[in-house]
C-alpha positions as CSV (number, residue, x, y, z in Angstrom):
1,X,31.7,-13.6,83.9
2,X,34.4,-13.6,81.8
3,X,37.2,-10.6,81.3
4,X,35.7,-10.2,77.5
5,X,32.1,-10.5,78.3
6,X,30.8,-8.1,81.5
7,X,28.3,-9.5,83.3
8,X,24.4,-9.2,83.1
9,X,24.2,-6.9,86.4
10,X,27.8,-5.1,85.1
11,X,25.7,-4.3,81.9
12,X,22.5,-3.0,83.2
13,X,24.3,-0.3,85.8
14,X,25.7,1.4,82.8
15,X,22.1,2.1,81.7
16,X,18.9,2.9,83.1
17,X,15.3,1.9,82.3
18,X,13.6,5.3,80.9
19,X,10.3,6.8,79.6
20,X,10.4,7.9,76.4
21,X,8.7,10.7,74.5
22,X,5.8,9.8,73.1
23,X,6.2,6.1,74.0
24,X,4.0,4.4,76.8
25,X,6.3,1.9,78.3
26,X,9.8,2.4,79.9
27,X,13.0,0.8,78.2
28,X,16.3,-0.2,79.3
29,X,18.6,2.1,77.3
30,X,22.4,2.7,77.2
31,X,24.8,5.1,76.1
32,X,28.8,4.9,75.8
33,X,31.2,6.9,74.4
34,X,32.2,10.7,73.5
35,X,29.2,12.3,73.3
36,X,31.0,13.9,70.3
37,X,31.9,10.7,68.6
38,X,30.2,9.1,65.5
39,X,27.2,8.1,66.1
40,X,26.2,4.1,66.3
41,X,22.8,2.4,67.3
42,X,23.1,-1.6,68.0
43,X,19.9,-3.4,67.7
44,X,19.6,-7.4,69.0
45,X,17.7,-10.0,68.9
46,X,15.3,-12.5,70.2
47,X,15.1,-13.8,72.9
48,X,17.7,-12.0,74.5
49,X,18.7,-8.5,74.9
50,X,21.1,-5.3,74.4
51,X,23.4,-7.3,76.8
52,X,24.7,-9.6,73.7
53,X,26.6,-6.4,72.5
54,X,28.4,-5.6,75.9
55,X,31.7,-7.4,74.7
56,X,32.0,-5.2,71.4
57,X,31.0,-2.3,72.9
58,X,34.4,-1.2,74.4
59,X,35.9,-1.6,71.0
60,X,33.6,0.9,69.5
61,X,34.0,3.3,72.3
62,X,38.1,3.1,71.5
63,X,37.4,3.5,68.3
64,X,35.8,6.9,68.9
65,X,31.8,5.8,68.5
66,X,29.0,7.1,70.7
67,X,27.1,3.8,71.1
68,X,23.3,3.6,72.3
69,X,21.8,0.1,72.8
70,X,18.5,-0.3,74.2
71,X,16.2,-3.6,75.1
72,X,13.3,-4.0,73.2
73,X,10.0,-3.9,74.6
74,X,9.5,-7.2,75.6
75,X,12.8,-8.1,76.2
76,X,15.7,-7.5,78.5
77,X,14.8,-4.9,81.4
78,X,12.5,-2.9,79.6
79,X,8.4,-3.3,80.0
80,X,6.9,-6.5,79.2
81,X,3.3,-6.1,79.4
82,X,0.8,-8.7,79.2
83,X,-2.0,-9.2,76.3
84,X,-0.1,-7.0,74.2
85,X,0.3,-7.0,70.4
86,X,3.9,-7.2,69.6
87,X,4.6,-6.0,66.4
88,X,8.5,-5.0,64.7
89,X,6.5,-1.5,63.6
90,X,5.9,-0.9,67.2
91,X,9.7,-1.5,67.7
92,X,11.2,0.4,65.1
93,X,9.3,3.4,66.9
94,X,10.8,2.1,70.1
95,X,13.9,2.7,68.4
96,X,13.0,6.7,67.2
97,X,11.7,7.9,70.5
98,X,15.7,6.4,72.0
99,X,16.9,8.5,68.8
100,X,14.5,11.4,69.9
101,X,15.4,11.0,74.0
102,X,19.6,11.1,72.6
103,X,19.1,14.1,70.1
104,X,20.5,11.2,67.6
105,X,19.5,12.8,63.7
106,X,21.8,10.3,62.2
107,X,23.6,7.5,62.7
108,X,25.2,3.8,61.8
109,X,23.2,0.9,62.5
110,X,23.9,-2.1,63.3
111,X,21.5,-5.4,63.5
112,X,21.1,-8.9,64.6
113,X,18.3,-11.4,64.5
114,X,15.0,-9.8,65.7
115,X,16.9,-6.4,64.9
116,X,17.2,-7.2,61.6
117,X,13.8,-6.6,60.8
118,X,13.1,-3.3,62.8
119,X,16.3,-2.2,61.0
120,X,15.3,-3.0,57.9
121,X,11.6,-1.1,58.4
122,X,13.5,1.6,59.8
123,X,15.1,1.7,57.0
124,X,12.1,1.5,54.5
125,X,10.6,4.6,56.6
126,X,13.9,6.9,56.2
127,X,16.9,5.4,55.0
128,X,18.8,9.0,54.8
129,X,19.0,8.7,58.5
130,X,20.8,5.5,58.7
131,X,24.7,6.3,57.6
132,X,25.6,3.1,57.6
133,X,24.0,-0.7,57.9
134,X,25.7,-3.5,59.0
135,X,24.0,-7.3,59.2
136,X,24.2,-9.8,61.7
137,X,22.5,-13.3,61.4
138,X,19.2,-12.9,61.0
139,X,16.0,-13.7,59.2
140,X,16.5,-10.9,56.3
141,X,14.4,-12.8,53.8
142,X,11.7,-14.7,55.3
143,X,12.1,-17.8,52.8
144,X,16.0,-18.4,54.5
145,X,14.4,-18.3,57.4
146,X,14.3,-21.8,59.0
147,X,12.9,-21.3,63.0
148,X,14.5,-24.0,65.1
149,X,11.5,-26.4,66.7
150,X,11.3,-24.6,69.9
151,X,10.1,-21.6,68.0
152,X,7.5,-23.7,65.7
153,X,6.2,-24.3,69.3
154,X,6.0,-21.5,71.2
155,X,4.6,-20.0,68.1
156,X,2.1,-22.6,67.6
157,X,-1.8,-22.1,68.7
158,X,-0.7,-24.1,71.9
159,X,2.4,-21.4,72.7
160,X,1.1,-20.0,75.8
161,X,1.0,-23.7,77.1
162,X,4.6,-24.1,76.0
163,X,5.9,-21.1,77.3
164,X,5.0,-22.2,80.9
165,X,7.4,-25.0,80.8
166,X,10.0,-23.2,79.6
167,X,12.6,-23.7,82.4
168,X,16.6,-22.8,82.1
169,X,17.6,-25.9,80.8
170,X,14.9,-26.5,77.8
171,X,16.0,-22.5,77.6
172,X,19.5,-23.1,77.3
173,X,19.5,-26.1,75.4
174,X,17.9,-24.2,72.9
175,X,20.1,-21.7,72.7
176,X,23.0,-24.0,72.0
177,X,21.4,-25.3,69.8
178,X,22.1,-21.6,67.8
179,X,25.9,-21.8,68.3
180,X,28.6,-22.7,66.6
181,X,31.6,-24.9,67.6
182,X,32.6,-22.2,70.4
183,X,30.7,-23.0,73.7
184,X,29.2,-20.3,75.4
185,X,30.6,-19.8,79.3
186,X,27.6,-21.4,81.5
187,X,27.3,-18.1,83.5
188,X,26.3,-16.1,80.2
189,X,24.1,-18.3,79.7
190,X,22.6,-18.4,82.8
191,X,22.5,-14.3,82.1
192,X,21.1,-14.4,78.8
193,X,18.3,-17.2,80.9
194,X,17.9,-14.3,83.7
195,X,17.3,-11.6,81.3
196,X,14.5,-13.9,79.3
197,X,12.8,-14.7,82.7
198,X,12.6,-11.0,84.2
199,X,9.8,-8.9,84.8
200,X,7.7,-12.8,83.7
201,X,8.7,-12.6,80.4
202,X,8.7,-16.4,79.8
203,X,4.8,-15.5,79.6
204,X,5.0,-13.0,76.3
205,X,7.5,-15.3,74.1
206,X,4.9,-16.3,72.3
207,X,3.4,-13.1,71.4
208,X,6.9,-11.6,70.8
209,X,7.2,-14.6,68.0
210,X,4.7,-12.8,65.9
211,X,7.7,-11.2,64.2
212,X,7.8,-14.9,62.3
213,X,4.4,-13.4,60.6
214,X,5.1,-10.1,60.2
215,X,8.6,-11.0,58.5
216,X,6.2,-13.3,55.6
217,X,3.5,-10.3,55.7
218,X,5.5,-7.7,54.6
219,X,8.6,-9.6,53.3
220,X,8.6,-6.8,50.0
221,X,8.8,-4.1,51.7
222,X,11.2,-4.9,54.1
223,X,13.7,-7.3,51.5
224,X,13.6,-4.3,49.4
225,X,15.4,-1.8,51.7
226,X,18.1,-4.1,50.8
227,X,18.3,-3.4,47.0
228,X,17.3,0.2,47.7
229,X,19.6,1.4,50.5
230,X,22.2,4.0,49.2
231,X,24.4,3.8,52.3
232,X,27.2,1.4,52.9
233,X,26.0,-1.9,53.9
234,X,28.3,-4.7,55.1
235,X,27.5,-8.5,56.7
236,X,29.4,-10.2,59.4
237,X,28.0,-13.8,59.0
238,X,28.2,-17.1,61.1
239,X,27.8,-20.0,59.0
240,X,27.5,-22.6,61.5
241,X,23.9,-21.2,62.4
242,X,20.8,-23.7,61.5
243,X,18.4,-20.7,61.5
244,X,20.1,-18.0,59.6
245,X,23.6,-19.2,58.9
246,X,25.5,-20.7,55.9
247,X,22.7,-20.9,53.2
248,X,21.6,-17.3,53.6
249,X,25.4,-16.0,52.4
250,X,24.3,-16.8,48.5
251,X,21.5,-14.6,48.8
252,X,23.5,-11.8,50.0
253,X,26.2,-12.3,47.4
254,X,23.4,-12.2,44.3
255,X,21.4,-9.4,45.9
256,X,23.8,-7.1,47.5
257,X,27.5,-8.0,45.9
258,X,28.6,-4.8,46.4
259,X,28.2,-5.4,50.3
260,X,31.3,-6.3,51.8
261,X,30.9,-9.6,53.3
262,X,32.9,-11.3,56.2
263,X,32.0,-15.1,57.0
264,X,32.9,-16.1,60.4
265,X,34.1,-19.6,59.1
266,X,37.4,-20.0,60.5
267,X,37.6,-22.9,62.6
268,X,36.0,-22.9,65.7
269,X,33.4,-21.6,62.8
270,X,30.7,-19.1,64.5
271,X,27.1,-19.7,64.9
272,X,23.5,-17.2,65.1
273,X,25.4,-15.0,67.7
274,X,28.4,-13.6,66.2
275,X,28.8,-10.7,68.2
276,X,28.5,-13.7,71.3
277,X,29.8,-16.2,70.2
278,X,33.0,-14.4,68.6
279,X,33.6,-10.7,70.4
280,X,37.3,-10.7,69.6
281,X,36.7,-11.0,65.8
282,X,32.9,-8.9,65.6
283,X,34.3,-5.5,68.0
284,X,37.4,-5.4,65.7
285,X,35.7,-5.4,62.8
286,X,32.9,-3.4,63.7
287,X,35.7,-0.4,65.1
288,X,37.6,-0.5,62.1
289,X,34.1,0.2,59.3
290,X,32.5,2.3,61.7
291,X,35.7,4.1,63.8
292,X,37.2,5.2,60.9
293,X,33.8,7.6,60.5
294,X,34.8,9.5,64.0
């Protein structure tokens, strides 16, 4: 792996897969930092896992932040049972029982993708708990929101069939397909592939997908927390993404505009994984909004 970007097995030995109160299945979860330092939860995104923040990370923990990341259920090295309903409600609770296990009352988020949503219910729930909210690409409003085909499929009555001939290079194929004009190193790719396939979880993508339906199903309440939220709120946006990228930024402009807005257009312009695809621009920026609090 490269010097910027730790390696899937460097990632996971920082943390450790743990029950949580009042939650059945054991997650991966992480913690870096002063324990004293500001307080700052990353959330990521589908179909990967709390690994696509470990090249910011250090740049937040300079900066002074006390950083938890955790996989999602489903996802990563936490659980992934079988014949489960998935459901983003489900993992916005995920995400108070890590707040509960950490003694976190407070603190900034930050989302991408999948997070998005569970950030923005958490934030419909109790928004005076979240000091700060920062957006990554990702399906805010489910109208933007144009699924590349792999997803139609595995989300499609036949999914389960699809999702057993999901191999590493349909896998990573599809991911490039995400990214911008700055290839991703083959041996992340082969992490973010590992971390997919763990504990079978090739099996549960299309169940994990229902997020597509929950995002339609309760697109007012959870677009409203965007008009609503008090707190500071700020996007760091790749344009180059075919999912979430480029046509979403006048939506944020006319609904937000008092948001402060950075577009990762400079050329080699950024795709759906700007935290990825982009580390040296994202950890900066992200240490500098969310430092300055420590």
């Amino acid at each position: 792996m490269t010097d910027t970007f730790p390696s899937r097995e460097e990632w996971t030995a920082g943390g450790s897969r743990r029950p949580l109160p009042g939650f059945p299945h054991v997650i991966f979860v992480r913690q870096d930092g002063p324990v004293s330092g500001h307080p700052v939860t990353l959330l990521h995104g589908f179909p990967t896992s709390s690994h696509d923040w470990a090249a910011v990370v250090p740049c937040l923990v300079a900066a002074g932040c006390r950083v938890t990341t955790a996989d999602f259920l489903g996802l990563g090295e936490s659980d992934k049972p079988a014949s489960h309903d998935y459901s983003v409600f489900e993992q916005a609770d995920l995400v108070e029982a890590v707040w509960r296990l950490t003694g976190r009352e407070a603190t900034a988020l930050v989302a991408h993708d999948y997070g998005v949503s569970v950030a923005q219910e958490l934030l419909a729930r109790e928004p005076a708990r979240v000091t700060s909210m920062t957006w990554l690409n990702g399906g805010i409003w489910p109208d933007l929101h144009h699924p590349i085909l792999e997803q139609k499929l595995l989300s499609s009555p036949g999914g389960e069939e699809v999702a057993r001939h999901v191999d590493e290079e349909k896998f990573t194929a599809a991911v490039n397909r995400l990214i911008g004009e700055r290839p991703l190193p083959a041996d992340l790719l082969h992490d973010m592939w590992l971390g997919a396939r763990s504990r079978d979880g090739l099996r549960i993508l299309p169940s994990l997908l229902n997020y597509m339906r929950e995002r339609r199903e309760n697109g007012t309440r959870w677009t409203g927390t965007l008009r609503t939220y008090e707190g500071e709120q700020r996007f760091i946006w790749g344009p180059a993404d075919p999912v979430s990228g480029a046509h979403v930024i006048p939506r944020i402009r006319e609904v937000v505009p008092h948001a402060a807005l950075t577009v990762l257009d400079k050329a080699p312009a950024v795709g759906h994984f700007p935290q990825v695809e982009a580390p040296e621009v994202v950890g900066p920026l992200l240490a500098d909004s969310l430092g300055r609090r420590a």
